[in-house]
C-alpha positions as CSV (number, residue, x, y, z in Angstrom):
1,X,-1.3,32.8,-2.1
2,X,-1.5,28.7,-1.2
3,X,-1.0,28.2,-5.4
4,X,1.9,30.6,-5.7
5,X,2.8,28.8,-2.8
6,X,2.2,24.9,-4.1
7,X,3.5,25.7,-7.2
8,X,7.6,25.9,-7.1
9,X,7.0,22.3,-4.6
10,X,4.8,20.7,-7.7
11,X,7.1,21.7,-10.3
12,X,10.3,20.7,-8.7
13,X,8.6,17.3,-8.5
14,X,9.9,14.8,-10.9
15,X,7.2,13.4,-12.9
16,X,7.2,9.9,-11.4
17,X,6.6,11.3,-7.8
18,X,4.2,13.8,-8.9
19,X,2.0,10.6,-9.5
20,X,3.2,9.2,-7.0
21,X,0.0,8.9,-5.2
22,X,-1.2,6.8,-8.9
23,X,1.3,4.7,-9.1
24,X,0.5,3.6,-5.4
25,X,-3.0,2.6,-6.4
26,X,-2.2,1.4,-9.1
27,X,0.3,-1.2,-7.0
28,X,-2.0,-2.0,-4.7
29,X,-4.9,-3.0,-7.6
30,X,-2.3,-4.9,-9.4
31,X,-1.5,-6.8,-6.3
32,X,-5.2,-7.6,-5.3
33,X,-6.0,-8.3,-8.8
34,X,-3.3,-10.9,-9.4
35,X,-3.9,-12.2,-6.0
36,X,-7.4,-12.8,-7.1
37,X,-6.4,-14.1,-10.5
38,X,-3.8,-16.4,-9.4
39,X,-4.8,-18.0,-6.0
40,X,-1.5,-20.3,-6.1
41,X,0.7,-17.1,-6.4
42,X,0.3,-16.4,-2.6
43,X,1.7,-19.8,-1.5
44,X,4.1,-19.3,-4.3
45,X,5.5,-16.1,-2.6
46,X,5.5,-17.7,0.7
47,X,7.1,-20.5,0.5
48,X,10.6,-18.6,1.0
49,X,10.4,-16.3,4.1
50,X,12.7,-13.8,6.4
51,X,11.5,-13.9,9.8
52,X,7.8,-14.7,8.9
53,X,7.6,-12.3,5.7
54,X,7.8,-12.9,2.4
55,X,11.3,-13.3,0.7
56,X,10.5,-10.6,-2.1
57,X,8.8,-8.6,0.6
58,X,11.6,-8.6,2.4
59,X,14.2,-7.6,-0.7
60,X,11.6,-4.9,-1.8
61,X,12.0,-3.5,1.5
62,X,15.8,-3.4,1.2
63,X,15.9,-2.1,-1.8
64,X,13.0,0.7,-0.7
65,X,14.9,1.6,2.5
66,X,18.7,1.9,1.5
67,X,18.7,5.0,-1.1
68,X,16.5,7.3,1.5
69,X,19.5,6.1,4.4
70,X,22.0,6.9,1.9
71,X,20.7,10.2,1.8
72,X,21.4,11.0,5.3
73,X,23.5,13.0,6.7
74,X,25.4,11.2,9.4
75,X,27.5,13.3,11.0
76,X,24.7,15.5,12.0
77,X,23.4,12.9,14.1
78,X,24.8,14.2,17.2
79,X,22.5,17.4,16.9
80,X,19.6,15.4,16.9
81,X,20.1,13.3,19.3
82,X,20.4,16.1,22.0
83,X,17.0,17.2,20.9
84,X,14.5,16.2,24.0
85,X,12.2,18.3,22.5
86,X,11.9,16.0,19.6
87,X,12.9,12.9,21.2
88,X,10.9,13.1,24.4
89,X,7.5,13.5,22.6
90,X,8.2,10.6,20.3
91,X,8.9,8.2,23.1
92,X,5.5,9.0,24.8
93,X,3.2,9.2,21.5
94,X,5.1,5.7,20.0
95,X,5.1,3.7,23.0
96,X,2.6,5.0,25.5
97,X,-0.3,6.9,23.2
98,X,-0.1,4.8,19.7
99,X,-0.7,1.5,21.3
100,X,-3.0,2.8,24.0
101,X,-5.6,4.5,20.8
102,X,-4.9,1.6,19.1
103,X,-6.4,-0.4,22.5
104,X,-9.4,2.2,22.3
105,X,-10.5,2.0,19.2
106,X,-9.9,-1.9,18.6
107,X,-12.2,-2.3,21.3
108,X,-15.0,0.5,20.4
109,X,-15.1,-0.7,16.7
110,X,-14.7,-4.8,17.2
111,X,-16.3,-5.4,20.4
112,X,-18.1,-8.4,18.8
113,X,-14.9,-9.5,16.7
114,X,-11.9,-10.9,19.1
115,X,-9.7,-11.8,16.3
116,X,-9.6,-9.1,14.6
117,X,-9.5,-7.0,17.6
118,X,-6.4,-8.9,18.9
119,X,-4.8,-8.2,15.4
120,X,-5.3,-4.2,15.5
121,X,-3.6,-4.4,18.9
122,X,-0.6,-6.0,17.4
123,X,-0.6,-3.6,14.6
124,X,-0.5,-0.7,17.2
125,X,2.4,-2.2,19.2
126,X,4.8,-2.7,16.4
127,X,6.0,1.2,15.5
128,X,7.6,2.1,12.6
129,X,10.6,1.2,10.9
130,X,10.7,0.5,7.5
131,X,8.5,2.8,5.0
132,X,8.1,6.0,7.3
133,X,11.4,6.5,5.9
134,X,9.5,7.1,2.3
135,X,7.1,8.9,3.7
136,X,9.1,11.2,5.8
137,X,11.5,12.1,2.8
138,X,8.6,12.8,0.3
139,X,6.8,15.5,3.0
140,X,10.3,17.1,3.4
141,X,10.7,15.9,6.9
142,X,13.9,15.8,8.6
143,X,16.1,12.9,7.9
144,X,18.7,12.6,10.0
145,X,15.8,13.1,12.7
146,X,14.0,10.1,10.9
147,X,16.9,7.8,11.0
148,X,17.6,8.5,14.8
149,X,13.8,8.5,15.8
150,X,13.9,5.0,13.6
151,X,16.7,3.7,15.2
152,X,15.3,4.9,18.8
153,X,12.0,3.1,17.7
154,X,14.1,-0.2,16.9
155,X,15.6,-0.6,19.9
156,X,12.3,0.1,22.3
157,X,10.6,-2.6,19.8
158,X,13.2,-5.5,20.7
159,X,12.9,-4.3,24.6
160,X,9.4,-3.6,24.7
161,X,7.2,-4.9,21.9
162,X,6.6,-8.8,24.3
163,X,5.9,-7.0,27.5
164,X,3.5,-4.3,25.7
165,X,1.7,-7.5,24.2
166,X,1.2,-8.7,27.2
167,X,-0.2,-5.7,29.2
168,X,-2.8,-4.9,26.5
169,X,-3.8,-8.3,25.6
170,X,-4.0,-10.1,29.1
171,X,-3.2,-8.0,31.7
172,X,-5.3,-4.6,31.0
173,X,-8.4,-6.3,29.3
174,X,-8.3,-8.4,33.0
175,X,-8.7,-5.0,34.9
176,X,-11.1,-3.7,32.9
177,X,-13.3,-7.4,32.7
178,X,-12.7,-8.1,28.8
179,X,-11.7,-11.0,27.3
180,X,-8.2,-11.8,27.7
181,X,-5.4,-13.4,24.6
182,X,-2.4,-14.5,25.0
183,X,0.7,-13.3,22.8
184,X,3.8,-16.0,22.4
185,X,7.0,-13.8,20.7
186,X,10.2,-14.2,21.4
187,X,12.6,-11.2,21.9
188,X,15.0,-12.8,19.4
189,X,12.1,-13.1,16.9
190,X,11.5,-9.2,17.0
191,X,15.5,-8.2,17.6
192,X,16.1,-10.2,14.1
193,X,13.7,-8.4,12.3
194,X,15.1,-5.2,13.2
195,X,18.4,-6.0,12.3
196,X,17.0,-7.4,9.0
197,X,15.0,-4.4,7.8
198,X,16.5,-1.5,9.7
199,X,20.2,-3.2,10.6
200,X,21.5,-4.0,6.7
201,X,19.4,-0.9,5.0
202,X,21.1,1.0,7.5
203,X,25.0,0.0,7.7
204,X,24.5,-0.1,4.0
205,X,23.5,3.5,3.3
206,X,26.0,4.9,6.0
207,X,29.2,2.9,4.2
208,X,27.6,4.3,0.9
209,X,27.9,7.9,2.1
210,X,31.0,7.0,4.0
211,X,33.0,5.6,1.5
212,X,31.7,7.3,-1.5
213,X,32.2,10.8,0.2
214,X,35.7,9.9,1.4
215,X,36.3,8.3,-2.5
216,X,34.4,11.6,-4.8
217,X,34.1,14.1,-2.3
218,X,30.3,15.6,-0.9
219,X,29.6,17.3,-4.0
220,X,30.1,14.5,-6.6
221,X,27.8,12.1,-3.8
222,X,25.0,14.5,-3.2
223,X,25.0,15.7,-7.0
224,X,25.8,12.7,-9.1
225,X,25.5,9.3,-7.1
226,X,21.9,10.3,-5.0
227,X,19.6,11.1,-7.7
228,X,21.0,8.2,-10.0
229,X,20.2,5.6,-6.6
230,X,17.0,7.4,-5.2
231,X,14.7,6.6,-8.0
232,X,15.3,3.0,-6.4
233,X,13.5,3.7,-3.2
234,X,10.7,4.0,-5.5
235,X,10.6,0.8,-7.1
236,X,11.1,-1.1,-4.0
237,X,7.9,0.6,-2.2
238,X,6.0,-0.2,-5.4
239,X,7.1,-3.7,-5.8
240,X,6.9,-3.9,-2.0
241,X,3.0,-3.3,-2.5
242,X,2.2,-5.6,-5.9
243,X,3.8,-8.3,-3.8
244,X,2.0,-7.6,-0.5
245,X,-1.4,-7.3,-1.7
246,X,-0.7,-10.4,-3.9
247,X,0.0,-12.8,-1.2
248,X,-3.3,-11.5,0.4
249,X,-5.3,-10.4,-2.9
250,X,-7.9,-13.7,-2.8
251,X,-8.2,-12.8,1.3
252,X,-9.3,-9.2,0.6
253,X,-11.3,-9.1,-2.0
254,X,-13.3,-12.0,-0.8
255,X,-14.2,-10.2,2.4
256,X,-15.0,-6.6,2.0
257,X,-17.3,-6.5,5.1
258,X,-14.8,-7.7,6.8
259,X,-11.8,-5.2,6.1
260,X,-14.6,-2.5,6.0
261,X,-14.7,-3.3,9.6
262,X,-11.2,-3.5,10.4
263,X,-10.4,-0.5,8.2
264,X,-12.3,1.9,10.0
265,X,-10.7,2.1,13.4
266,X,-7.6,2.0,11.3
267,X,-8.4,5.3,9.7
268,X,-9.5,7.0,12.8
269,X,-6.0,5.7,14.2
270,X,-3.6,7.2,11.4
271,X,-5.9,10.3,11.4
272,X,-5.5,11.2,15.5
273,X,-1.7,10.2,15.4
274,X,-0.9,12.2,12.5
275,X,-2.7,15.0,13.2
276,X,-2.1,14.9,17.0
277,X,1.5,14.5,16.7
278,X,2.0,17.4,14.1
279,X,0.0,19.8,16.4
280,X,2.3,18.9,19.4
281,X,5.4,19.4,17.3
282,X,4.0,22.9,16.6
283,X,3.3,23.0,20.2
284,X,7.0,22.4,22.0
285,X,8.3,24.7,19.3
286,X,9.5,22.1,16.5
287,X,10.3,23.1,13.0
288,X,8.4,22.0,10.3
289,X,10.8,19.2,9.1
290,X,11.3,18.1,12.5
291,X,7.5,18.3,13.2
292,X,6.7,16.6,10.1
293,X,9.2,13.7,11.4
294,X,7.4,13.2,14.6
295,X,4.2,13.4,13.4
296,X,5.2,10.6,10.0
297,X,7.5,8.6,12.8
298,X,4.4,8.3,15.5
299,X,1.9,7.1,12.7
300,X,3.4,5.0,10.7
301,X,3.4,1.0,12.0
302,X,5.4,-1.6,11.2
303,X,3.2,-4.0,9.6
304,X,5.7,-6.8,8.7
305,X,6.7,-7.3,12.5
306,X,2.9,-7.5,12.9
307,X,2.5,-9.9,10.1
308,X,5.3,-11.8,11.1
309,X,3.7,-12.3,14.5
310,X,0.6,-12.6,14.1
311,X,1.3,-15.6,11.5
312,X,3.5,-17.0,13.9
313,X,1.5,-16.9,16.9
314,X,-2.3,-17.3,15.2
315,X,-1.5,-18.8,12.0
316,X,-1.8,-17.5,8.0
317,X,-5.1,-17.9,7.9
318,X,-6.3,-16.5,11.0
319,X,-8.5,-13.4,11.7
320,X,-5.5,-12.0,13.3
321,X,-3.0,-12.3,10.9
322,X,-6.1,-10.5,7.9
323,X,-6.3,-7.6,10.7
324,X,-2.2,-7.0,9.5
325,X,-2.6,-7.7,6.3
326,X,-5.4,-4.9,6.0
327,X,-3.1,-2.2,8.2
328,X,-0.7,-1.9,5.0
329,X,-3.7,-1.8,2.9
330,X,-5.1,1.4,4.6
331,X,-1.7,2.8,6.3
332,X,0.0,3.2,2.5
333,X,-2.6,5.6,0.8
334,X,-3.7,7.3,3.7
335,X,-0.1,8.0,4.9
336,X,0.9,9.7,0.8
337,X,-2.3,11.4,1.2
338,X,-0.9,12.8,4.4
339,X,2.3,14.0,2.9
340,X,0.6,16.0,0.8
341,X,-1.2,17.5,3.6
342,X,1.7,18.0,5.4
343,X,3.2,20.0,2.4
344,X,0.4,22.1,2.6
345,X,0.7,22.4,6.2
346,X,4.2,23.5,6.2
347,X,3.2,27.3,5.0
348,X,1.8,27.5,8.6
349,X,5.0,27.2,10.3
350,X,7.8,29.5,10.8
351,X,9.9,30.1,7.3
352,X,13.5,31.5,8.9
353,X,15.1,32.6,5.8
354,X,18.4,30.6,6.5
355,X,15.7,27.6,6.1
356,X,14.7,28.7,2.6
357,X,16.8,26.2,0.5
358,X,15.2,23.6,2.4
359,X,12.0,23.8,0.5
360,X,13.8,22.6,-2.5
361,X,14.1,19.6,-0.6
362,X,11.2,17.4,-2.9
363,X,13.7,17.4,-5.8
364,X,15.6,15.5,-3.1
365,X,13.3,13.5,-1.2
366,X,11.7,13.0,-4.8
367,X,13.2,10.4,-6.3
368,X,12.5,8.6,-3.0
């Protein structure tokens, strides 16, 4: 029954995103390996950044973000929005259960290793913003619920990202008699790269669907404009990930122990938040797109905020700033193995039959 079942969702998968999981790995060993080739092409990439990251970074996440916010359907919105049983849980597993695991297992894993303990904190306080988009589209998740959860996540970030920095890095460790660090971000700095990587993605794929709607009509958008810009989405995430791994190819590869040790409680975080959040969706009665949103929404991180401030605040080179580095490096093939596991997960939920066409949806949320 499961390959009856996984059949029609492989098939309707264009060939390019039914490798997608390839081409991936075969970004990130392109990026290591001309990081490691070409030392100078780091500094060469960073010389030019947006709020502490990388200028092509920062246009490969534009272009990666705008075709899956075109997609959306804004005027349903309002539907979502009124949805506590989606929107409470991801409040509490984004901002009070992410970066309290994260806490956890920095300390169980890095007792010995304060940098790179401090950095895995910082990677737990920044939620997601930017590629859980991707991710979210390919497992057939809800989008409209993405881009409000996203939006939701944005604006706790600018209010709440310093203060949660402070709690976990001075004021909790102080309770419990561990060594304390000190975090020095600005609210600006984090507001600015919200509006950056969320704000311009964003207002640009609602006038897309606003103005080419009002111009063609819904059919002509959904059936002729989407799949010729959503291939797009694609080629940002992969260029996205040569570039990343380039700037910190040489870094990597010539510590292995090192991100062995940092990449461990990583995987143990992505694994309990996935899985955790998915199961509570189930729980309170979420559909499977909607579950699959919460669970994709509560996992993912935003790694360039915690680039960004760990650079700022610790330097490039620090221990801090290779404990973000490494968080891309594990969160981007763990999270597309996930979405295949989520596609296989979705036979366990509830089918209603007025859902049916949804499971079409990969020819959609293919072409990222």
């Amino acid at each position: 029954m499961s390959g009856r079942a996984a059949a029609p969702v492989a098939a309707r998968l264009s060939f390019l995103d039914r490798f997608l999981a390839v081409w991936i790995l075969a970004a990130m060993a392109a990026g290591l390996g001309l990081g490691r080739l070409l030392p100078s092409l780091g500094d060469a990439l960073a010389k030019v950044t947006v709020t502490g990251v990388s200028l092509p970074i920062a246009l490969g996440l534009l272009v990666m973000m705008y075709p899956v916010l075109a997609k959306v359907r804004y005027d349903r919105l309002g539907t979502v929005t009124r949805d506590r049983r989606l929107l409470v849980p991801s409040l509490v597993l984004n901002w009070v259960v992410g970066p309290a695991l994260m806490f956890v297992l920095a300390w169980v894993f890095l007792p010995d290793l304060p940098e790179y303990r401090t950095g895995l904190i910082i990677v737990g306080l920044a939620r997601c913003i930017a590629m859980v988009i991707i991710w979210n589209d390919l497992a057939c998740g809800d989008r409209e619920a993405a881009a409000v959860l996203v939006a939701l996540n944005s604006v706790f970030q600018v209010i709440a990202f310093a203060g949660l920095g402070w709690f976990y890095l001075n004021v909790l460790p102080g309770w419990l008699g561990l060594q304390q660090t000190a975090l020095d971000v600005s609210v600006w700095e984090i507001a600015r790269s919200v509006l950056i990587f969320l704000g311009i993605p964003l207002a640009a794929g609602f006038l897309t669907r606003r103005l080419g709607e009002k111009a063609k009509g819904r059919t002509w958008y959904e059936t002729r404009l989407i799949p010729r810009i959503g291939p797009f989405a694609l080629y940002g995430l992969l260029f996205t990930i040569v570039v990343l791994f380039a700037l910190q190819g040489d870094a990597i590869t010539s510590q292995p122990f090192d991100v062995a040790r940092i990449a461990l409680p990583l995987l143990v975080y992505f694994a309990l938040m996935w899985a955790g959040s998915l199961t509570a969706g189930r729980a309170v009665g979420l559909d499977y797109p909607k579950a699959a949103t919460l669970a994709f929404t509560a996992a993912g991180n935003n790694f360039e905020l915690a680039i960004a401030v760990a650079i700022a605040t610790f330097g490039a080179t620090s221990g801090q700033a290779l404990a973000g580095v490494v968080g891309p490096l594990i969160e981007v093939p763990v999270l597309i193995g996930l979405v295949y596991v989520a596609l296989a997960a979705r036979r366990s939920f509830p089918q209603p039959a007025l859902k049916a066409p949804a499971a079409a949806a990969p020819e959609g949320s293919a072409h990222v």
